[in-house]
ROLO-861379 format. One line per 4 residues: number of its first residue (from 0); for each residue x, y, z of C-alpha. Coordinates in steps of 0.1 Angstrom, whole numbers, plus 5000, padded with zeros to 4 digits. Example, Ala and Ser with C-alpha at 12.3 -4.5 7.8 and 13.67 -1.06 7.14 Angstrom:
<rs>
0) 5123:4955:5078; 5137:4989:5071
</rs>
This chain:
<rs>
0) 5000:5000:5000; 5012:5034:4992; 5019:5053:5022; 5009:5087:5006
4) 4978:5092:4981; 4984:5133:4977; 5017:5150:4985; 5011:5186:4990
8) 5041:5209:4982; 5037:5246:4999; 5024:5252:5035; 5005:5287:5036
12) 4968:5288:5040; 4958:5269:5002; 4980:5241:5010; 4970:5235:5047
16) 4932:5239:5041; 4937:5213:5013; 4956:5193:5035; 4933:5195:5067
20) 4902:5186:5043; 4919:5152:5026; 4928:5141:5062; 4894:5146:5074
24) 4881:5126:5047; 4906:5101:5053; 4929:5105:5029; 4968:5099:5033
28) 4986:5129:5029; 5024:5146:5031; 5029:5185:5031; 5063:5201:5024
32) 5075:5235:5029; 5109:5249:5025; 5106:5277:5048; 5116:5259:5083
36) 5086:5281:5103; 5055:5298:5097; 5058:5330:5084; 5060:5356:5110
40) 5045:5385:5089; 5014:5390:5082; 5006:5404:5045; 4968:5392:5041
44) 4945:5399:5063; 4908:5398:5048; 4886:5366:5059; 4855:5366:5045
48) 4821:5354:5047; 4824:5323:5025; 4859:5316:5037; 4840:5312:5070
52) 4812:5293:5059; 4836:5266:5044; 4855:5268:5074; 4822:5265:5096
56) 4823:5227:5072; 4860:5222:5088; 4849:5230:5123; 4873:5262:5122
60) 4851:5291:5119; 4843:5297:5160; 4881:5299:5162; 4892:5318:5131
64) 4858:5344:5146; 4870:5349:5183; 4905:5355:5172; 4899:5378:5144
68) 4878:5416:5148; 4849:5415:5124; 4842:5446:5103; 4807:5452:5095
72) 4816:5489:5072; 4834:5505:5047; 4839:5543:5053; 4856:5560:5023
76) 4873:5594:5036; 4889:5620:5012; 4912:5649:5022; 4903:5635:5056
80) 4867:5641:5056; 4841:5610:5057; 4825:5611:5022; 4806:5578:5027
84) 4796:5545:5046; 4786:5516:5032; 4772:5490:5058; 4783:5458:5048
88) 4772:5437:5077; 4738:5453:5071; 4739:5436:5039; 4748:5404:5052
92) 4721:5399:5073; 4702:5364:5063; 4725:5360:5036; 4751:5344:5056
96) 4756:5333:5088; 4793:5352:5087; 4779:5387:5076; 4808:5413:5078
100) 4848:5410:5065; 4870:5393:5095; 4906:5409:5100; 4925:5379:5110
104) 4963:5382:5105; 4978:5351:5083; 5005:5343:5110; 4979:5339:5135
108) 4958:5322:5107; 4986:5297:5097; 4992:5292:5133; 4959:5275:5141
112) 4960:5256:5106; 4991:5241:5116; 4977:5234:5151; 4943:5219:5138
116) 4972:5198:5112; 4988:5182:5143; 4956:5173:5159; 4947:5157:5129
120) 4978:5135:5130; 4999:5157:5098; 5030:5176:5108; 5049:5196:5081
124) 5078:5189:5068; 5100:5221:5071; 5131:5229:5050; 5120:5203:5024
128) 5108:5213:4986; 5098:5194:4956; 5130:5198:4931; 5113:5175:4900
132) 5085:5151:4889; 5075:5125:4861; 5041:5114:4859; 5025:5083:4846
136) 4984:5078:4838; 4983:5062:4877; 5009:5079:4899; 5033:5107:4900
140) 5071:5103:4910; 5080:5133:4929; 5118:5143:4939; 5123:5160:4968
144) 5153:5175:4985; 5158:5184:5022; 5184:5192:5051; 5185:5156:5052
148) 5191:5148:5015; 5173:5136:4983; 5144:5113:4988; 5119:5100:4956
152) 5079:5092:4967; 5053:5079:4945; 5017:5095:4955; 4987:5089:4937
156) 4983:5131:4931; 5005:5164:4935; 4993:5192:4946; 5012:5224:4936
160) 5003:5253:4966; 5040:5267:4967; 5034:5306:4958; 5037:5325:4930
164) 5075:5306:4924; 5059:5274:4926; 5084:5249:4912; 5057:5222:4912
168) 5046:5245:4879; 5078:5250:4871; 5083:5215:4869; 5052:5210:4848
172) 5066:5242:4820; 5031:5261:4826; 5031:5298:4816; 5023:5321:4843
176) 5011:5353:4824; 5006:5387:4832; 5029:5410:4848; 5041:5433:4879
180) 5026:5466:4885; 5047:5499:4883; 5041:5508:4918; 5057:5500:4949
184) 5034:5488:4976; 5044:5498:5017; 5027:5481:5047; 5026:5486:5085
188) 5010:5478:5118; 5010:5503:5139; 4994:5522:5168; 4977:5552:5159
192) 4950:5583:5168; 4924:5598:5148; 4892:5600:5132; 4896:5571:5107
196) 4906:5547:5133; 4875:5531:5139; 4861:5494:5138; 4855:5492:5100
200) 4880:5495:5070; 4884:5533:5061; 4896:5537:5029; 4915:5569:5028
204) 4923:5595:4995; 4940:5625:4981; 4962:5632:4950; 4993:5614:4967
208) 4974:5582:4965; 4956:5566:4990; 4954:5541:5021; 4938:5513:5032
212) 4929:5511:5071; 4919:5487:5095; 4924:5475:5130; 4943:5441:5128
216) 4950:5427:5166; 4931:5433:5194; 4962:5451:5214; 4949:5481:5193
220) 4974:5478:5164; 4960:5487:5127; 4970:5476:5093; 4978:5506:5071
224) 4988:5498:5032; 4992:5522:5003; 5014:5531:4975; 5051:5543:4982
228) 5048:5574:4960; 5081:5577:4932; 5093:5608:4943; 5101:5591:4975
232) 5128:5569:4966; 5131:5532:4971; 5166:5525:4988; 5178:5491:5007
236) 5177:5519:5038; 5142:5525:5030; 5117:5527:5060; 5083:5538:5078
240) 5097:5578:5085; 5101:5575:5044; 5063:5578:5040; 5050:5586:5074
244) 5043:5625:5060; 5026:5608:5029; 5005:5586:5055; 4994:5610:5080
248) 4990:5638:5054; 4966:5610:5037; 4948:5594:5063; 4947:5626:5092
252) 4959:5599:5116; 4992:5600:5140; 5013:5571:5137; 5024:5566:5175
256) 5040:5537:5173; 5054:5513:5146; 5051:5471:5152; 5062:5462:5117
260) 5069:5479:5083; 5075:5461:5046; 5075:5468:5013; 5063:5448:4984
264) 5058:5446:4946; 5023:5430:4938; 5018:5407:4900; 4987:5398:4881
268) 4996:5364:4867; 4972:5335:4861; 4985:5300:4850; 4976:5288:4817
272) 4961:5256:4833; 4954:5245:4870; 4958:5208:4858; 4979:5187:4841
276) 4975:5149:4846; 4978:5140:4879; 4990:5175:4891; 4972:5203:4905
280) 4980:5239:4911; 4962:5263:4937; 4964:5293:4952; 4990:5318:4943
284) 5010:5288:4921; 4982:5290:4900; 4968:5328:4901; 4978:5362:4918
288) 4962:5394:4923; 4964:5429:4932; 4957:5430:4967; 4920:5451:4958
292) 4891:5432:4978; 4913:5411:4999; 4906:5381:4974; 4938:5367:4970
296) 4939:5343:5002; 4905:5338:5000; 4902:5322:4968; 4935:5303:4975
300) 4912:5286:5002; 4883:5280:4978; 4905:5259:4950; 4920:5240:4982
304) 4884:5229:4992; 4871:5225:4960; 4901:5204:4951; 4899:5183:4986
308) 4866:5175:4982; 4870:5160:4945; 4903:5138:4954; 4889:5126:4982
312) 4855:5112:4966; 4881:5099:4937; 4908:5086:4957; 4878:5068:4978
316) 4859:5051:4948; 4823:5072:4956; 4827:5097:4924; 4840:5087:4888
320) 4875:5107:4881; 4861:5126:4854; 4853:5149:4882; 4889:5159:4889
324) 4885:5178:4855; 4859:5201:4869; 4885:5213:4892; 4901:5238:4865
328) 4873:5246:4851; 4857:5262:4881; 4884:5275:4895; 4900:5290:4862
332) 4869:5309:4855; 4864:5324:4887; 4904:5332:4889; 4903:5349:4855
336) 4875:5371:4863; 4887:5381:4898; 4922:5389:4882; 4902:5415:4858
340) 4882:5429:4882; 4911:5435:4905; 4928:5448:4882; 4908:5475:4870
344) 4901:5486:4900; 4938:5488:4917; 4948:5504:4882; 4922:5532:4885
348) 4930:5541:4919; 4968:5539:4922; 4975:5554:4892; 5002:5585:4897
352) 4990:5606:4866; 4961:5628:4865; 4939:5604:4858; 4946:5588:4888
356) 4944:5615:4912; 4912:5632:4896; 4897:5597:4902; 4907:5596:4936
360) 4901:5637:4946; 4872:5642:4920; 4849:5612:4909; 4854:5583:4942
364) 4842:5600:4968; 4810:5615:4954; 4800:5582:4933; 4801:5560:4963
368) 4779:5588:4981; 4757:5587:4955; 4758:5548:4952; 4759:5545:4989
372) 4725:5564:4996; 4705:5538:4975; 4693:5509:5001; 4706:5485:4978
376) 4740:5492:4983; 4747:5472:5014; 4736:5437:4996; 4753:5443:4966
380) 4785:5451:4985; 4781:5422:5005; 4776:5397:4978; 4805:5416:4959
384) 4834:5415:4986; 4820:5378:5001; 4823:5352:4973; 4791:5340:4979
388) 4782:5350:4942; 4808:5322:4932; 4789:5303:4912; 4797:5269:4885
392) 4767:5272:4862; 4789:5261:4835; 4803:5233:4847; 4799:5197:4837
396) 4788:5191:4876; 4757:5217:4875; 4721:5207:4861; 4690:5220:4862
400) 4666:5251:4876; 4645:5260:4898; 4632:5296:4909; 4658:5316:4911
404) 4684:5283:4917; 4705:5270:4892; 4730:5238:4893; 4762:5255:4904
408) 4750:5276:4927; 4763:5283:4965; 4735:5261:4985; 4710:5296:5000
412) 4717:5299:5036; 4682:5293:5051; 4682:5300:5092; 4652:5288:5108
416) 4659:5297:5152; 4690:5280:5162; 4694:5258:5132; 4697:5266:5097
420) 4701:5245:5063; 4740:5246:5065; 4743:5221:5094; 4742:5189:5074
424) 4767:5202:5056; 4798:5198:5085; 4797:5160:5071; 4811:5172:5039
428) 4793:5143:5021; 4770:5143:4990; 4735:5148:5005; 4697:5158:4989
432) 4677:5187:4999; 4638:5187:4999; 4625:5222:5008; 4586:5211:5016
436) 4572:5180:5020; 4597:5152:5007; 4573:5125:4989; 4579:5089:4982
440) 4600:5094:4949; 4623:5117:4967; 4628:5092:5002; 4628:5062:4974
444) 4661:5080:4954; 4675:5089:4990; 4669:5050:4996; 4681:5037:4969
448) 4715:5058:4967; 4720:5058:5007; 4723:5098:5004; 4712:5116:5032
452) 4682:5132:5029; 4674:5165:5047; 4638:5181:5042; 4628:5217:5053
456) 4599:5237:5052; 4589:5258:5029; 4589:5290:5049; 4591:5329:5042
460) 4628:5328:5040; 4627:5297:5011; 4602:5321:4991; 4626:5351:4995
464) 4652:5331:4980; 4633:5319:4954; 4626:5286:4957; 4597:5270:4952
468) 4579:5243:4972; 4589:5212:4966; 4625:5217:4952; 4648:5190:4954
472) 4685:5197:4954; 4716:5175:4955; 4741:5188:4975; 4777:5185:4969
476) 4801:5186:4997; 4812:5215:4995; 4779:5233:4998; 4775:5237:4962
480) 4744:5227:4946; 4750:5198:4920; 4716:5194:4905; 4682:5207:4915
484) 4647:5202:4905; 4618:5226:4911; 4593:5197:4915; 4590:5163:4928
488) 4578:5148:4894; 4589:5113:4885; 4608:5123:4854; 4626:5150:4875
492) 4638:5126:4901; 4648:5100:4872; 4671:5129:4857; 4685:5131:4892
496) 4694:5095:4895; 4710:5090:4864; 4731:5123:4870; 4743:5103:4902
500) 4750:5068:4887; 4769:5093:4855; 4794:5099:4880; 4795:5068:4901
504) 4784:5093:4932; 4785:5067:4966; 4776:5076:4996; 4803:5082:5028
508) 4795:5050:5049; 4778:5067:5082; 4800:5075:5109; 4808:5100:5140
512) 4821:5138:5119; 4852:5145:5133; 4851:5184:5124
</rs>
């Protein structure tokens, strides 16, 4: 027997989530990492609300929550006067259970991955780094190289999480286009006094450029990240008293103290594939951003769980491996259009000519007044900055309509008192839906395929999310729905069952959820 089914090369946030997921499910796994410790700074910061929701799946959420400070507004300040709020958590509400952005530094945040790793009986192994693979149609033969010399495994599947220099695509001979932006980034954490230090991210302007605020630990420190203007210079020597005028003249804030300062160059790159036989690239090996929305982490996290899930149901014979090509197209789509969007946006607002600074001075602030003052706002921004509009509509996993649902769509959180629709989904198995009465067809297919079958009532909240009484949905485990059916019709439920047997879908044997 082969000791490991999925080596996992890199050891940030992607490649620990992907990690903690296979060994929940019972998979076999190895993680490598050349640095020999977690990384002590702390560049992204964002959680939000799907992250969560996945996590919630992982049994992470309470913990990633109490040790993070949850944000539940934008203000947008210019010349140091408060143009705008947008109330994001008021937008939240009954969309998710998570409704706000989380601050929750990534030390801290790899910290408790690694922790819940070692619970879960997977230590990383530091100051080791895949140097070469070959692949055949049923294994991959990776090299390695550590302190303690070369070593060759044969794993079932690699999984490429090593950063933007990922040598696992490297290895492969995948482009990685796209480029590195003119400007210099600078970040600190810092104590500070002033009007847009408040519990919310402030988002600060003038013609200099901008800044980016938000409290970060709960000892009163805040995260503060801009653009190092040109005229200032860029030397080894370089440090926080080289833009502390620029910062305070921006912001209106006094910079008392100073925890930790950096500077950074940010890329927009995408991979031009996420697969290639048995190997798979996520997270920043396989797509980078401009830091705009706090996406980057985020959606690292989303291809690890949307990758777990599908290795595990292959590895374990309970879904065909045609699956496994779903993975890159999901992810790809969602990657490219996040790398766009990020794009234009950092591009319009960094920008050092006048373009820039009339966008930033002239046109910002008094569109997002105007935008803010329509009580639509809050939702949109939610949905926008969340990721719960991720959806797979066109992939070769999603069938079928019903109301306002459509096969690849995120599973509508539905809260009904102290329980809500997302509980059965911390077993992270396959599972149907009934929202109404379930009938005989539906308890026969549940029967007859050993899925779980969960039925809720058809309640105010199910009509505000448009879906009709009676809908069936099958679930996947990653909250996503698979295939849904407006109706309970024979025909409907025929279509359902012969979308399961298509890809060989099995039911988890029933046991205790070790979350």
């Amino acid at each position: 027997m082969n000791d490991t089914q999925v080596l996992i090369a890199g050891a940030g946030p992607t490649g620990m989530v992907l990690a903690l997921w296979l060994t929940r499910a019972g998979v076999r796994v190895r993680i490598v990492d050349p640095r020999m410790s977690a990384g002590e700074a702390s560049r992204a910061m964002a959680v939000h609300a799907r992250t969560l929701e996945l996590y919630d799946q992982l049994g992470l959420a309470e913990a990633v929550v109490s040790g993070g400070i949850p944000m539940d507004h934008i203000c947008v300040r210019t010349k140091g006067v408060k143009r705008a709020t947008v109330a994001i958590g008021a937008g939240g509400e009954g969309i998710s259970p998570f409704p706000y952005v989380l601050t929750y530094p990534q030390d801290d945040h790899e910290r408790l991955l690694e922790k819940a790793l070692l619970a879960a009986g997977v230590a990383i192994e530091r100051g080791t780094q895949v140097v070469g693979l070959d692949q055949t149609s049923t294994s991959v033969h990776v090299r390695l190289d550590s302190a303690s010399g070369a070593e060759r495994v044969h794993v079932d599947y690699l999984c490429g999480c090593d950063g933007a220099g990922s040598r696992v695509r490297h290895a492969l001979g995948l482009d990685f286009a796209g480029g590195t932006y003119d400007q210099t980034f600078y970040v600190t954490d810092a104590m500070v006094e002033g009007a847009a230090a408040e519990l919310g991210v402030s988002l600060c302007t003038n013609a200099e450029g901008f800044c980016l605020i938000m409290p970060v630990r709960r000892t009163g420190a805040y995260r503060l990240i801009g653009v190092v203007q040109d005229s200032q210079g860029r030397g080894e020597d370089f440090t926080f008293e080289d833009v502390r005028g620029q910062v305070e003249r921006t912001t209106g804030l006094k910079v008392n103290e100073v925890n930790w300062f950096s500077t950074y160059r940010s890329h927009h790159r995408m991979a031009s594939s996420f697969a290639s036989g048995r190997v798979f690239l996520a997270g920043d090996a396989a797509h980078i951003h401009s830091p705009a929305g706090g996406q980057g982490m985020n959606t690292g996290i989303g291809d690890a769980i949307n990758l777990g899930w599908k290795l595990a149901s292959v590895l374990h014979r309970r879904a065909d491996a045609s699956i496994l090509a779903t993975y890159a197209t999901e992810r790809m789509a969602f990657a490219r259009q996040l790398l766009q969007s990020t794009d234009r946006a950092f591009r319009l607002i960094a920008s050092d000519g006048s373009i820039g600074r009339v966008w930033r001075t002239g046109i910002l602030p008094y569109l997002i007044r105007a935008v803010a003052a329509w009580k639509g706002t809050p939702r949109l921004a939610f949905r926008v900055v969340s990721q719960i509009r991720i959806a797979y509509h066109d992939s070769a996993l999603s069938a079928g309509r019903a109301g306002n649902l459509r096969g690849g769509d995120r599973l509508p959180w539905l809260p009904v008192g102290e329980v809500s629709n997302f509980e059965p989904l911390t077993s992270r198995d396959w599972q149907l839906h009934v929202y109404g009465e379930p009938g005989p067809g539906v308890r026969r297919l549940a029967y007859n395929t050993g899925l779980p079958l969960h039925g809720y009532i058809h309640g105010e909240k199910a009509q505000a999310a448009g879906i009709p009484v009676g809908t069936v949905c099958l679930v996947r485990p990653d909250g996503y729905i698979a295939m849904v059916r407006g109706d309970q019709e024979e025909s409907g439920l025929v279509d359902m069952a012969n979308y399961i047997a298509r890809f060989a879908i099995v039911a988890n044997p029933p046991k205790h959820t070790n979350r």
